[in-house]
C-alpha positions as CSV (number, residue, x, y, z in Angstrom):
1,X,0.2,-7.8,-30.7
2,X,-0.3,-5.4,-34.1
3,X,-3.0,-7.5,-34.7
4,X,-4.5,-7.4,-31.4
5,X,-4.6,-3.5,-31.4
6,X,-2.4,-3.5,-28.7
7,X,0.5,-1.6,-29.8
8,X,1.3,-0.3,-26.7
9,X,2.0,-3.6,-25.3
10,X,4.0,-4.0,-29.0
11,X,6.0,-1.1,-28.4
12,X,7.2,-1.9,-25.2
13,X,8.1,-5.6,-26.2
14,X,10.1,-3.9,-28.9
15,X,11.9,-1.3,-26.7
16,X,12.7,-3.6,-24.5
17,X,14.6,-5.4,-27.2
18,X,15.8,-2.9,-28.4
19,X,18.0,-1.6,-25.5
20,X,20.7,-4.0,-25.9
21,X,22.9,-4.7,-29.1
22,X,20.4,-2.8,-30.9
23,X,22.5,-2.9,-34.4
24,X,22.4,-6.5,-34.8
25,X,20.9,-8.2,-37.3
26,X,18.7,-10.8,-35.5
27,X,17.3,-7.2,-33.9
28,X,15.6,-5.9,-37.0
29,X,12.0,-7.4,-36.7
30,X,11.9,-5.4,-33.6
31,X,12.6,-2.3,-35.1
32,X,10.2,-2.8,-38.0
33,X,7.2,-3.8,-35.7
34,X,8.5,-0.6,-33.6
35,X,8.0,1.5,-36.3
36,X,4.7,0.1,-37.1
37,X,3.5,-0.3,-33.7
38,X,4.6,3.6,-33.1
39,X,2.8,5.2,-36.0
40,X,-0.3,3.7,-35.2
41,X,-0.5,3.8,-32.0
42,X,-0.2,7.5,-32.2
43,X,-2.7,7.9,-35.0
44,X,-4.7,6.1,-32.8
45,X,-5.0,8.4,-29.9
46,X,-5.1,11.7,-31.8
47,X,-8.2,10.2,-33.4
48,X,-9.3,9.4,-30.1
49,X,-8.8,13.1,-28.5
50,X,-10.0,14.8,-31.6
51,X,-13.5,12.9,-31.4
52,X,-13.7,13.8,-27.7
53,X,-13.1,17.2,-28.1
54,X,-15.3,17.5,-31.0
55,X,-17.9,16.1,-28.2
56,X,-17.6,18.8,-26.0
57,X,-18.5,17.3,-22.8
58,X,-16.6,18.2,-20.2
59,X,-16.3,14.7,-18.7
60,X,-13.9,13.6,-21.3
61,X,-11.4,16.0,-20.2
62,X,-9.6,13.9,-17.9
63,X,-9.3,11.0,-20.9
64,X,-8.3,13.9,-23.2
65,X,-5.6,15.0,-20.6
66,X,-4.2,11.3,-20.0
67,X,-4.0,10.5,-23.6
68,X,-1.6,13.7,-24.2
69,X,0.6,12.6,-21.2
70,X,0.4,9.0,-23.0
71,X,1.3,10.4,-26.2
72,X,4.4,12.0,-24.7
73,X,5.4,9.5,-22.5
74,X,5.4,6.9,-25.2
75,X,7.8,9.2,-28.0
76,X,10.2,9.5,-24.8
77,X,10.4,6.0,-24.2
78,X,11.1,5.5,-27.9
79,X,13.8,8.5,-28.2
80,X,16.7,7.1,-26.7
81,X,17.1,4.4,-28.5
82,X,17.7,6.3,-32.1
83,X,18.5,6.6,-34.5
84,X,17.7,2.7,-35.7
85,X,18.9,1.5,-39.0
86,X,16.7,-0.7,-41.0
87,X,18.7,-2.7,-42.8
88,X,16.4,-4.5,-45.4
89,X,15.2,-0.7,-46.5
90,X,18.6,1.0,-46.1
91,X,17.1,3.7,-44.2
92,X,16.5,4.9,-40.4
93,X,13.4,4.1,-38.8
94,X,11.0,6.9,-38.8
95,X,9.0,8.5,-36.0
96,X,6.6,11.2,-36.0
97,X,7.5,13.3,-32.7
98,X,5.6,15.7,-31.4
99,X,5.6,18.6,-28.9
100,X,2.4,17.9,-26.8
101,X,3.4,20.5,-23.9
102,X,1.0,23.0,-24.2
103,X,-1.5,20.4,-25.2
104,X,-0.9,19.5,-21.6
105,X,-1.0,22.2,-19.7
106,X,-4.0,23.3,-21.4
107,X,-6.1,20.2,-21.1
108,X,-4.7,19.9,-17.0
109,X,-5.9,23.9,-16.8
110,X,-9.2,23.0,-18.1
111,X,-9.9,19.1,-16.3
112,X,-8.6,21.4,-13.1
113,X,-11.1,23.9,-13.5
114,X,-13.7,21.2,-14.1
115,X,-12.9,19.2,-11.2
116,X,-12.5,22.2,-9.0
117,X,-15.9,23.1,-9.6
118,X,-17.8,20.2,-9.6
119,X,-16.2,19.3,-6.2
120,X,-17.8,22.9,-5.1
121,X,-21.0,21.7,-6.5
122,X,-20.9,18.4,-4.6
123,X,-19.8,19.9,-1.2
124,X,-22.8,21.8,-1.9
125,X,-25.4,19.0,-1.4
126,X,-26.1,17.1,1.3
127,X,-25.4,13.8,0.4
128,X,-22.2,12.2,2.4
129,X,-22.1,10.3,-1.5
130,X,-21.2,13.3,-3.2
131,X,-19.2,14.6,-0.3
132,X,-16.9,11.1,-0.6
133,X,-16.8,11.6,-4.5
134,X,-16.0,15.3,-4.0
135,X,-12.6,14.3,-1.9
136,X,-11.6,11.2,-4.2
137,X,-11.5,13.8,-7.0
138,X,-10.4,16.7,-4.6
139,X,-6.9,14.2,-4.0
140,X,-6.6,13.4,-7.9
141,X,-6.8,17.3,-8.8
142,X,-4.1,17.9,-6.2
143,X,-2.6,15.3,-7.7
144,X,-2.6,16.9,-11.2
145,X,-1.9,20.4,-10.5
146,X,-0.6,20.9,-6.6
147,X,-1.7,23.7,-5.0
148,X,-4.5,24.9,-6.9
149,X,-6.9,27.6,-5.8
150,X,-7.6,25.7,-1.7
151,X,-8.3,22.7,-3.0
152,X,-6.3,21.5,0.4
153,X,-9.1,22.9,2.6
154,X,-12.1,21.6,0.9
155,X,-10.0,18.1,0.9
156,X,-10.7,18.2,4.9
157,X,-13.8,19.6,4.2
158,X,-15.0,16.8,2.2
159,X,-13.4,14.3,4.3
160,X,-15.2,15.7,7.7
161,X,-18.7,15.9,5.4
162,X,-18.4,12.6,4.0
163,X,-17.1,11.0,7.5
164,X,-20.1,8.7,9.3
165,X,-20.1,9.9,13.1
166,X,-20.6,7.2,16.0
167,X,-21.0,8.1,19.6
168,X,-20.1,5.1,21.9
169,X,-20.9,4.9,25.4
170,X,-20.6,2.4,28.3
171,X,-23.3,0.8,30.3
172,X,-22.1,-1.0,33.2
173,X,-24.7,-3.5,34.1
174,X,-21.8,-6.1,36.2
175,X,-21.9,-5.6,39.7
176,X,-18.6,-4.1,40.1
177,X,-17.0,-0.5,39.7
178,X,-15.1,0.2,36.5
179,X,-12.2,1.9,37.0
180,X,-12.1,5.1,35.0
181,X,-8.8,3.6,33.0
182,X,-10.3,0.4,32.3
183,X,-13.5,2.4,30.8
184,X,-11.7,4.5,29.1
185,X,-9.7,1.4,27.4
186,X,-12.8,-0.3,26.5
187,X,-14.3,2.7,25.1
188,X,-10.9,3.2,23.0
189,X,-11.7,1.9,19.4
190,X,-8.7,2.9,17.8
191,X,-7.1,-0.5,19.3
192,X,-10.2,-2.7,17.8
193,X,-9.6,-1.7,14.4
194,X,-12.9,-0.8,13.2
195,X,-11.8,3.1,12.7
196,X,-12.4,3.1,8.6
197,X,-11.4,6.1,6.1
198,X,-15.2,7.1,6.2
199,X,-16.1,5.8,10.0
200,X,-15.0,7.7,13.6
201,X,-16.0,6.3,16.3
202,X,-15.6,9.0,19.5
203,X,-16.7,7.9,23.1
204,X,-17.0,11.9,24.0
205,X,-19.3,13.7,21.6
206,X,-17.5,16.8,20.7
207,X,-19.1,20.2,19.7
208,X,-19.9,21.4,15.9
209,X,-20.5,17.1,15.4
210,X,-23.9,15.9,14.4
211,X,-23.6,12.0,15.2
212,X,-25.3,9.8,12.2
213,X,-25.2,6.6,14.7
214,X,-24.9,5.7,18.5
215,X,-23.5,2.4,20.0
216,X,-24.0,1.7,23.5
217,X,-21.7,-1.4,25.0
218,X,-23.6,-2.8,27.7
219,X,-20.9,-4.9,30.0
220,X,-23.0,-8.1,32.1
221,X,-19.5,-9.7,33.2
222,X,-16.0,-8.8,33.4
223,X,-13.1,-10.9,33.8
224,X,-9.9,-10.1,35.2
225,X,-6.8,-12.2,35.3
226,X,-3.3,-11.4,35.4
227,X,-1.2,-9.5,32.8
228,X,1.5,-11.8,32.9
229,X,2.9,-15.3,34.9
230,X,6.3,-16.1,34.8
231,X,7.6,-20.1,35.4
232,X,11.2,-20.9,36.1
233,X,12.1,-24.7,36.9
234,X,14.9,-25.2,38.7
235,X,16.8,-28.5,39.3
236,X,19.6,-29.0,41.9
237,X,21.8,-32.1,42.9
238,X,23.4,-33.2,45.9
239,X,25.9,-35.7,46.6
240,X,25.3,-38.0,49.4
241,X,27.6,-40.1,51.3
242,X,26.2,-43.9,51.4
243,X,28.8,-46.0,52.8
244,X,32.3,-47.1,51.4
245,X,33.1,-49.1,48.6
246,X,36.4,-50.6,47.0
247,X,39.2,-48.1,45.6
248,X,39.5,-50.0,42.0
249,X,42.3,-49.2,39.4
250,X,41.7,-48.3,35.6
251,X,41.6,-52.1,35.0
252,X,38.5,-52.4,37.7
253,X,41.0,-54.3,40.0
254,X,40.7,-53.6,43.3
255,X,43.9,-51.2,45.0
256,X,45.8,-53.1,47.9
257,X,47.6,-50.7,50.8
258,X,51.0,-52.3,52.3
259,X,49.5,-54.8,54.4
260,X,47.5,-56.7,51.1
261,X,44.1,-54.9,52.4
262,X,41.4,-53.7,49.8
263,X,41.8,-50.0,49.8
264,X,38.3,-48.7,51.1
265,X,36.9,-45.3,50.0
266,X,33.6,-43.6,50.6
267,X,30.4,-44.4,48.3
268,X,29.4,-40.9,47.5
269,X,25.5,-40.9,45.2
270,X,23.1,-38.3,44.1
């Protein structure tokens, strides 16, 4: 992973190590590859933010912003598990820490202001493109920094501006009366589906709404058939008497009375 450049992915691997039986001697590679991993990894990114600042362009302030938070996030992941001894050396691992706070809050102030106004800019146009890239950032800077300036009102703002409008309407060309429910199910999108983050579909056209496309349904046939059939079966049995037949014993010989006689009985059957 060093050798890749992916010391992140390094760091972790050690870390994650690292959390158990941390003093043991079969642990020590991870701790040395921590180290390594660590220091460059961090020399890495402050390279990386000093050449964008140095740039100036105010795009690069939300990769300057992240790569603070990354910076910090990856010394606190590391923090808990000192101090580490490295054996071999005789010495503790070291770790260049750093307070990055007001790095932060500076570089959020300043990608906030940024976003803030180039989402004014976009609502500004009339382009339902930059009105749906004007709410994607709009949810990331409220994200960042809740409650800036009314970045919660140009949020709906951008999401009405960006929304496609379709009016739906019914043509009844069967040769039957609709009932007003029934229309007013068929005209219900909302239970197709098909309502999308950027799509409404209304079947009355309400005020301050300039439709971008119209759909009318025209209905040639409609078939009715009931909600809902029940089926029970049923099965019933009745004995019927069909004569007589011998009385016979639990050896299937037949029972005598007094007088020697078979002992009759009635044949009952289903």
């Amino acid at each position: 992973m060093l050798s890749s450049g992916d010391y992140d992915g390094a760091i972790d691997n050690a870390a994650n190590a690292l959390r158990t039986n941390k003093n043991k001697k079969g642990k020590q590679p991870y701790i040395y590859m921590l180290e390594e991993a660590y220091a460059k990894a961090q020399e890495r990114d402050l390279r990386q933010i000093d050449l964008l600042i140095k740039d100036a362009n105010p795009r690069n302030l939300e990769q300057v912003f992240t790569t603070y938070h990354k910076l910090n996030d990856r010394q606190e992941k590391i923090r808990p598990l000192l101090p580490l001894r490295m054996m071999k050396d005789n010495r503790e691992a070291k770790f260049l820490f750093q307070d990055y706070s007001e790095q932060i809050v500076n570089s959020k102030n300043a990608l906030s202001k940024y976003l803030y106004d180039n989402t004014k800019a976009l609502l500004a146009t009339k382009e339902k493109s930059n009105f749906r890239r004007a709410y994607d950032d709009l949810l990331y800077l409220e994200q960042i920094n809740p409650g800036y300036k009314d970045v919660q009102k140009l949020t709906k703002e951008a999401l009405f501006k960006g929304t496609d409008f379709v009016s739906v309407s019914l043509r009844n060309e069967t040769n039957m009366v609709i009932p007003a429910q029934l229309e007013a199910d068929l005209l219900d999108f909302s239970t197709y589906g098909l309502n999308e983050k950027w799509v409404a579909y209304h079947s009355n056209k309400q005020k301050g709404i300039d439709y971008d496309y119209g759909i009318v349904l025209n209905f040639r046939q409609i078939n009715i058939s009931p909600e809902q059939v029940k089926e029970k079966e049923f099965e019933k049995e009745k004995l019927v008497k069909v004569g007589l037949k011998k009385l016979l014993d639990s050896r299937g010989h037949a029972v005598k009375d007094s007088l020697g006689k078979d002992v009759m009985v009635d044949d009952m059957r289903t």
